[in-house]
Backbone as a printed PyTorch tensor [residue, N CA C, xyz], in Angstrom:
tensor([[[  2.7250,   1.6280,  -0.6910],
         [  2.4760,   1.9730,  -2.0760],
         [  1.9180,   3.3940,  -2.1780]],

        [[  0.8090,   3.6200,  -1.6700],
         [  0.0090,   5.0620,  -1.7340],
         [  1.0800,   6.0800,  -1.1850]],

        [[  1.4710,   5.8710,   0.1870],
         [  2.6740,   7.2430,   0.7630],
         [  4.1910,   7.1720,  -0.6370]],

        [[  4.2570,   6.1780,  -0.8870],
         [  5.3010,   6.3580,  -1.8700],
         [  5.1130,   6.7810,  -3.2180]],

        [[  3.9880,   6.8720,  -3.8600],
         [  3.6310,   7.3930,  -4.6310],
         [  2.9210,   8.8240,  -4.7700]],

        [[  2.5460,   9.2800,  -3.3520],
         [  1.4540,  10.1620,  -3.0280],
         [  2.2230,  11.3500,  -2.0900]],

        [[  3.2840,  10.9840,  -1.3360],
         [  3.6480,  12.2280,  -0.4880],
         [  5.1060,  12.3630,  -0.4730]],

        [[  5.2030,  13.2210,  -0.9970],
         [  6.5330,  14.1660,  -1.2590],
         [  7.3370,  14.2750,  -0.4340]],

        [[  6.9090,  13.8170,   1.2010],
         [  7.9870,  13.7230,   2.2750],
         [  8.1750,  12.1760,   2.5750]],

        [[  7.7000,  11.1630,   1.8900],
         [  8.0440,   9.9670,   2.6040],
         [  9.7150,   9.6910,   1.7360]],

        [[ 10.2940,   9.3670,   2.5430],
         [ 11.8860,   9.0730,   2.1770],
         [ 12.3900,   7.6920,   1.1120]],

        [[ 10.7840,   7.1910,   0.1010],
         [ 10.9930,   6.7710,  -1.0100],
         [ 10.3080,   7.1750,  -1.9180]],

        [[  9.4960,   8.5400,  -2.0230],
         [  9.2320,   9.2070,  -2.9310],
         [ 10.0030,   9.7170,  -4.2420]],

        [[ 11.1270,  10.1920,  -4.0100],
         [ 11.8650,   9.7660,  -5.6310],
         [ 12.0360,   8.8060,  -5.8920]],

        [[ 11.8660,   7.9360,  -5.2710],
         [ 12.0250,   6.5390,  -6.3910],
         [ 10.3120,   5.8920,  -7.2660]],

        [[  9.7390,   6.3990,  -6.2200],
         [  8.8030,   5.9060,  -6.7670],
         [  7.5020,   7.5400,  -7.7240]],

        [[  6.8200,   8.4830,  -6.7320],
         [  6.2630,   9.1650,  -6.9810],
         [  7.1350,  10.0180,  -7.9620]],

        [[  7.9640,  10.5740,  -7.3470],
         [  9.3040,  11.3630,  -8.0610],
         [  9.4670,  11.1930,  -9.5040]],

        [[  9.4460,   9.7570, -10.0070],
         [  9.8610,   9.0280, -11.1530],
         [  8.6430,   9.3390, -12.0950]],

        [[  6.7600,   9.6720, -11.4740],
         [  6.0030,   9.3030, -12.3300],
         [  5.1910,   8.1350, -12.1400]],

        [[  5.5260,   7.3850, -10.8850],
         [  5.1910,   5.8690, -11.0630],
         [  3.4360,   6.6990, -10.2940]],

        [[  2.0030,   6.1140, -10.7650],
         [  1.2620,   5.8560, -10.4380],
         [  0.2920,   5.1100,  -9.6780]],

        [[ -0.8840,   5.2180,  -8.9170],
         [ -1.3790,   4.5000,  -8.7640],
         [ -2.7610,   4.0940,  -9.8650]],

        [[ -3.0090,   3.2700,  -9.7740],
         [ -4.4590,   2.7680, -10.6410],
         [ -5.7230,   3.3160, -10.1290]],

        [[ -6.5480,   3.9800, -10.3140],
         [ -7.4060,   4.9290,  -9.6340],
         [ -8.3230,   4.3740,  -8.7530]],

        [[ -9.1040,   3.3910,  -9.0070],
         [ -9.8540,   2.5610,  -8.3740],
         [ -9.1280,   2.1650,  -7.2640]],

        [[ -8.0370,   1.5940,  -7.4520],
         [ -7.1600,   1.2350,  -5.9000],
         [ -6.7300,   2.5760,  -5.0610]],

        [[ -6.7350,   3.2170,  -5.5370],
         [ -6.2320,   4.3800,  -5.1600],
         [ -7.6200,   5.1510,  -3.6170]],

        [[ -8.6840,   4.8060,  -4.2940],
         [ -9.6880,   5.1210,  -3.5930],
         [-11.0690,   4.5100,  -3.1650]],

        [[-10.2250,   3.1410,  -3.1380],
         [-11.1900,   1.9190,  -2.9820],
         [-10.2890,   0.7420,  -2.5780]],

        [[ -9.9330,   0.3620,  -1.2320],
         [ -8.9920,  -1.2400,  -0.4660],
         [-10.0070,  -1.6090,  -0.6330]],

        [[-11.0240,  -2.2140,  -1.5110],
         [-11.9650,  -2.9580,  -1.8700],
         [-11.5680,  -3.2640,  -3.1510]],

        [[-11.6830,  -2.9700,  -3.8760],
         [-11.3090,  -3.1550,  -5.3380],
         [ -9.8080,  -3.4100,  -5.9870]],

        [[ -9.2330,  -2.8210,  -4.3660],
         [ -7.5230,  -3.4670,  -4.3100],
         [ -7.6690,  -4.9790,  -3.8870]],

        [[ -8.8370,  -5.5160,  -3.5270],
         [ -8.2570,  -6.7510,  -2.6760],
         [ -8.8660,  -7.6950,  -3.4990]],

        [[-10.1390,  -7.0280,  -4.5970],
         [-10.5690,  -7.7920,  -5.3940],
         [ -9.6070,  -8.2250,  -6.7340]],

        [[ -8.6560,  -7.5930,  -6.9660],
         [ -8.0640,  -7.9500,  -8.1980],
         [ -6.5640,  -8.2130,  -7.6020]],

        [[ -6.1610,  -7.5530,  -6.6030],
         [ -5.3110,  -8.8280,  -6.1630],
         [ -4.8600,  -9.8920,  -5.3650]],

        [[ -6.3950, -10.1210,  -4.4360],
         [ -6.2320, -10.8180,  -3.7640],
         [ -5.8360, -10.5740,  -2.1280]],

        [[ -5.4880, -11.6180,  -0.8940],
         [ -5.1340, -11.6470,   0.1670],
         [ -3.6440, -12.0980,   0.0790]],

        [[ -2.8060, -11.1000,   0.7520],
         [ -1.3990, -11.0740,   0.4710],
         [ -0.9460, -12.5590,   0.7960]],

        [[ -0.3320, -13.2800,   0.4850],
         [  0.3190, -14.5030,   0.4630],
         [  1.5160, -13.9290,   1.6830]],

        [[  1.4860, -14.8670,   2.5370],
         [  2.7100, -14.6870,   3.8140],
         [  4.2210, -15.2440,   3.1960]],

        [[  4.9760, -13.8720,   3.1390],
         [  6.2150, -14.0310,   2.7620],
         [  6.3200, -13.5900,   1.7360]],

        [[  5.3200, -12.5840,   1.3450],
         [  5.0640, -12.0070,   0.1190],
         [  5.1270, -10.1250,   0.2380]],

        [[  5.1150, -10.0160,  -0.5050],
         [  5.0880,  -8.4340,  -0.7340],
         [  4.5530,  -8.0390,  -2.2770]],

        [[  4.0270,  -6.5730,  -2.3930],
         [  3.6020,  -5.8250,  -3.5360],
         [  4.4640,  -5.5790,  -4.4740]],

        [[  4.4450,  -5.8460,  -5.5770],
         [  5.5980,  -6.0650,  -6.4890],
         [  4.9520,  -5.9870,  -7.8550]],

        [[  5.5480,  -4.7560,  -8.4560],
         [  5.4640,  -4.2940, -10.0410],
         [  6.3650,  -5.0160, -11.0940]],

        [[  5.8540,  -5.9190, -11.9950],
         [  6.4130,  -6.7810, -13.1500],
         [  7.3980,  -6.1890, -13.6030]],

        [[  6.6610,  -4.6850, -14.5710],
         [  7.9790,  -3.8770, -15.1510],
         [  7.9210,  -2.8480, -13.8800]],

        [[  9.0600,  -2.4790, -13.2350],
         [  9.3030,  -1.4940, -12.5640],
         [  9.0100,   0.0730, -12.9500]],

        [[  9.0190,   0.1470, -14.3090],
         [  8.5700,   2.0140, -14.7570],
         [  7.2690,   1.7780, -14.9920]],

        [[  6.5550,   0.7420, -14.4650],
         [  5.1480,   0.9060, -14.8700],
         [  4.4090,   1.3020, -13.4940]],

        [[  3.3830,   1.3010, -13.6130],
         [  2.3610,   1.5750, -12.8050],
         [  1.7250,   0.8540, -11.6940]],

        [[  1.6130,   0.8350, -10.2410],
         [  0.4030,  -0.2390,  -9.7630],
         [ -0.7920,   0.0650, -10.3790]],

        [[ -0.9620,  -1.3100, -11.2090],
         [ -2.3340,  -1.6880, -11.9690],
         [ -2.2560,  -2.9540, -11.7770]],

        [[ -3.3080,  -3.0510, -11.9650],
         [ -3.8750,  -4.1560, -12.6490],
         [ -2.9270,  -5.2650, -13.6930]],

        [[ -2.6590,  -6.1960, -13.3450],
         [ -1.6980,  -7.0080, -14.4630],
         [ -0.3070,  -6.2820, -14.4410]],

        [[  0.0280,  -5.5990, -13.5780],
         [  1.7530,  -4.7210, -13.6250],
         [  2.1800,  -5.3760, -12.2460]],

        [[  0.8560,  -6.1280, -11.1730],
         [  0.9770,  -5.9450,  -9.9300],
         [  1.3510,  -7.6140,  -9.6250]],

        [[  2.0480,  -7.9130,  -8.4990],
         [  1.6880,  -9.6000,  -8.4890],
         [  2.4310,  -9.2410,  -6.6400]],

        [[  1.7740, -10.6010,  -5.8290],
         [  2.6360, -10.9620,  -4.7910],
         [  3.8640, -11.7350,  -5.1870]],

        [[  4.9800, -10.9850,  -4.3180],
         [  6.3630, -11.6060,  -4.8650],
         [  7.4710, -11.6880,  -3.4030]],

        [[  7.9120, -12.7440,  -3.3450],
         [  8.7950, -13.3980,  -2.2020],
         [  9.8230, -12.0200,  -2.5230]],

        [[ 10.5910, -11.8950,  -1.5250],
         [ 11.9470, -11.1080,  -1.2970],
         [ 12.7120, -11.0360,  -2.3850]],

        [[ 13.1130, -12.7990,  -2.8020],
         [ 14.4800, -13.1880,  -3.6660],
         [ 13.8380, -12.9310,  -5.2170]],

        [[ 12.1890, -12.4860,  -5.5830],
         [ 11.5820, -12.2520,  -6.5930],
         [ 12.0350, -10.7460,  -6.3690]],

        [[ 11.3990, -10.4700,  -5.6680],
         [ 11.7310,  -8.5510,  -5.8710],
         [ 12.8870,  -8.0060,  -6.1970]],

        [[ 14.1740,  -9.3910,  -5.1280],
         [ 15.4790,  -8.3970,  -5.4470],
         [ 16.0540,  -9.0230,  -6.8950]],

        [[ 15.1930,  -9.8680,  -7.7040],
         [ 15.5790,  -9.9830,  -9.1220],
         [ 15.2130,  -9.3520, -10.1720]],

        [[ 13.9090,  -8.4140,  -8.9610],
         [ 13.1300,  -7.6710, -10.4300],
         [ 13.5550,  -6.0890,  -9.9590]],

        [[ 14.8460,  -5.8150,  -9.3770],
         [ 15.0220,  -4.4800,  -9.2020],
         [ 15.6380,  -3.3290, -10.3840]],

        [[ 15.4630,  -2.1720, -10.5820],
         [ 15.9220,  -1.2210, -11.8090],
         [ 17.3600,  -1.5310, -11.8900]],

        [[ 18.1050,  -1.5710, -10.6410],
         [ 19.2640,  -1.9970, -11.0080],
         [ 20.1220,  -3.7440, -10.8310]],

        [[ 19.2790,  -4.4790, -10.9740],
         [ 19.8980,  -5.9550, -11.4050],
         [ 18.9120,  -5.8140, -12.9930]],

        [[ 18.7100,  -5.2640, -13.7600],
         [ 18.3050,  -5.3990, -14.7280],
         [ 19.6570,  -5.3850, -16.1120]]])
């Protein structure tokens, strides 16, 4: 999440940083306050944004299985 939003050489930075997409500031500079609002990753799970042009925040964020992510992608929409 952070290298993809944060550094201009990781090889999914236009999709994500490129675009605008953010991080939530507190998570941004606190894996404390990331783990308090969302928890211990569920196994078989991954980081996953509700609406995709939104932001990692708070309530944008949820653990989501594979076959969740590849339903919530920009292009199966």
């Amino acid at each position: 999440m952070i290298a993809r939003c944060t550094k201009a050489s990781h090889h999914q930075f236009k999709d994500y940083g490129g675009r605008g997409i953010q991080i939530f500031g507190p998570w941004l500079s606190d894996y404390a306050t990331f783990l308090t609002d969302m928890g211990e990753r569920p196994d078989g799970t991954t980081l996953d944004r509700k609406n995709n042009d939104g932001h990692y925040a708070p309530g944008n964020c949820r653990w989501a299985t594979r076959l969740e992510q590849n339903r919530n992608k920009r292009n199966s929409h």
